[in-house]
C-alpha positions as a Markdown table, in Angstrom:
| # | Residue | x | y | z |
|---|---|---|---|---|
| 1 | Unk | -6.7 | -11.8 | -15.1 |
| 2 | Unk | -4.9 | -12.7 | -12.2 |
| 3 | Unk | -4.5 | -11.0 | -8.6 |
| 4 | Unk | -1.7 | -12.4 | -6.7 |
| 5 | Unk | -2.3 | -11.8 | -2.9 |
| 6 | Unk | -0.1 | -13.1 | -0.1 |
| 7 | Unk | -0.5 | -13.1 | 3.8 |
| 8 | Unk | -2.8 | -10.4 | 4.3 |
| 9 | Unk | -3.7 | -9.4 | 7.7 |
| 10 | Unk | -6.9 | -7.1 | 8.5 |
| 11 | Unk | -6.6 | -5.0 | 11.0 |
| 12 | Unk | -9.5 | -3.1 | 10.8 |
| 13 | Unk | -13.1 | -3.8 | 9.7 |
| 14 | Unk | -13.1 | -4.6 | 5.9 |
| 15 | Unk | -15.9 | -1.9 | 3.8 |
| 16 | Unk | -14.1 | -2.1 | -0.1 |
| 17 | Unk | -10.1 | -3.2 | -0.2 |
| 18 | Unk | -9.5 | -3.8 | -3.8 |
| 19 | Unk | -6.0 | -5.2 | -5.6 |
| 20 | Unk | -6.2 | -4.7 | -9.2 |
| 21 | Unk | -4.3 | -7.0 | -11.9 |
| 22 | Unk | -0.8 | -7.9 | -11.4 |
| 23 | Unk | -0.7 | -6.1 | -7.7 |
| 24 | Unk | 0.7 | -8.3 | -5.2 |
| 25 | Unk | 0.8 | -8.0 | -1.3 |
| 26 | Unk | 4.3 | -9.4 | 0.7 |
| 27 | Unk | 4.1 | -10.7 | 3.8 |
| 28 | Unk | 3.4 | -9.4 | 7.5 |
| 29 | Unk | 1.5 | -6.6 | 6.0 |
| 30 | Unk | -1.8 | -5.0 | 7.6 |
| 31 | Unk | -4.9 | -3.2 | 5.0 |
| 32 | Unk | -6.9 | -0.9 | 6.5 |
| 33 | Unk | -10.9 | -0.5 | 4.7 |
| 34 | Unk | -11.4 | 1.1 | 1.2 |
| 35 | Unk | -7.8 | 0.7 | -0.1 |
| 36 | Unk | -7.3 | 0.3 | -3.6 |
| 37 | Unk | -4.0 | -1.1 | -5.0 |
| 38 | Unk | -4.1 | 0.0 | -9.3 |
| 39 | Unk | -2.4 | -2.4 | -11.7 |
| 40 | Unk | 0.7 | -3.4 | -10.8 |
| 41 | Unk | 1.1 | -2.0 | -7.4 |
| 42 | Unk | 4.1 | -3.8 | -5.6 |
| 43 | Unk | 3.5 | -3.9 | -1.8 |
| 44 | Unk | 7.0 | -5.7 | -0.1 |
| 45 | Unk | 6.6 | -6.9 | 3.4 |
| 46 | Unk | 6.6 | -5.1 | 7.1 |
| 47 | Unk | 3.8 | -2.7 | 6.0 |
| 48 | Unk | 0.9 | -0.8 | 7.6 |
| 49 | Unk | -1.6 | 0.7 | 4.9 |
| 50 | Unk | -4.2 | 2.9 | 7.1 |
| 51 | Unk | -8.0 | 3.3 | 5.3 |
| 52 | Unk | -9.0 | 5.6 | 2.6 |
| 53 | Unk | -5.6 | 5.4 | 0.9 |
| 54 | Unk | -4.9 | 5.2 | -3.2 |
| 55 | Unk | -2.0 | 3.7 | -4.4 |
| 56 | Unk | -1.4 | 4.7 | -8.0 |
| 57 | Unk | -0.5 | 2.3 | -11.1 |
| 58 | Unk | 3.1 | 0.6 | -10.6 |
| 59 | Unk | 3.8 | 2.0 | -7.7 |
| 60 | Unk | 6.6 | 0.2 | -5.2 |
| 61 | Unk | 6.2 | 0.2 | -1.4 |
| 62 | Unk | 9.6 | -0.9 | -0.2 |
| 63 | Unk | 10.3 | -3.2 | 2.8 |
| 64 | Unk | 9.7 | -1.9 | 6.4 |
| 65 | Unk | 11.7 | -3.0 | 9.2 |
| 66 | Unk | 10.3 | -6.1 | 11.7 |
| 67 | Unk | 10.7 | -3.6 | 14.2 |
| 68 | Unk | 9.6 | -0.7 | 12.3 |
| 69 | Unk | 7.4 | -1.5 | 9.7 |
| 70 | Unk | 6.9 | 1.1 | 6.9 |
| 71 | Unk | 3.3 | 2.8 | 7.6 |
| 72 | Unk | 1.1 | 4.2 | 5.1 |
| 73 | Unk | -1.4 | 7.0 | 6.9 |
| 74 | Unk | -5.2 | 7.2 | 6.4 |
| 75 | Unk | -6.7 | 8.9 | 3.4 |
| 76 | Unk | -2.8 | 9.1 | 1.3 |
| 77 | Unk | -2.7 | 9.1 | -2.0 |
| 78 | Unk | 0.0 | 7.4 | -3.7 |
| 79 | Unk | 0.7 | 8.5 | -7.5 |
| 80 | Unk | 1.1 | 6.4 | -9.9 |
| 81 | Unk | 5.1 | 5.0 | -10.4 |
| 82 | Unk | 6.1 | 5.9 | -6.9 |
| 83 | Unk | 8.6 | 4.8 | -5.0 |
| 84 | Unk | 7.6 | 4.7 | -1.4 |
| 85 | Unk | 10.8 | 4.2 | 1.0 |
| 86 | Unk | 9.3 | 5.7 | 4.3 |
| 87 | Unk | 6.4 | 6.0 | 5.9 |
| 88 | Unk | 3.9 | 8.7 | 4.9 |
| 89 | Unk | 1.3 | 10.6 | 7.6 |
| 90 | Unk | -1.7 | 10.7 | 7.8 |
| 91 | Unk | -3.8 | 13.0 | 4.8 |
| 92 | Unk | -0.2 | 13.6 | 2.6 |
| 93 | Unk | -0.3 | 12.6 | -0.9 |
| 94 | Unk | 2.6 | 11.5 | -2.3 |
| 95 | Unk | 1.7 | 13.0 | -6.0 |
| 96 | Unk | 5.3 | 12.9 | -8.2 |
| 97 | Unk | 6.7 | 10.4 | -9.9 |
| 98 | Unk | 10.5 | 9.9 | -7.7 |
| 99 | Unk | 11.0 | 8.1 | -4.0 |
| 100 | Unk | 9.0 | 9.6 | -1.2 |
């Protein structure tokens, strides 16, 4: 098993944050507490990810902007396969299988 993890800034105070095989986090990104990143979870760089948030099996979190980064809200729930390309508020799930 490996878990490939780069540049991760902590924000807030660290409970449980778990990256699961084959996830990987890009650079300039911020992980809130209890966040849990499935198998093959790709996180690109320029992202917020509030706590309380699941992010499903294979999912993609594209590339915020330096300016803007892409934010993830507290307690989402990313399905597995996703395509994230904007950011998501707080309590929404994003539970289909297609770009958010």
């Amino acid at each position: 098993m490996s878990i490939c993890i780069y540049n991760i800034k902590r924000q807030y105070r660290q409970k449980f944050t778990q990256a699961n095989i084959y996830s990987y986090v890009a650079h300039d990104c911020i992980i809130g507490s209890n966040v849990t990143f499935a198998p093959s979870v790709k996180c690109n760089g320029n992202v917020i990810i509030e706590d309380d948030v699941y992010i499903g099996t294979g999912a993609i979190i594209h590339q915020g902007k330096h300016n803007r980064p892409l934010r993830i809200g507290r307690g989402v729930v990313i399905a597995a396969g996703s395509v994230v390309t904007k950011s998501i508020e707080a309590g929404k799930d994003c539970i289909w299988k297609s770009s958010y």
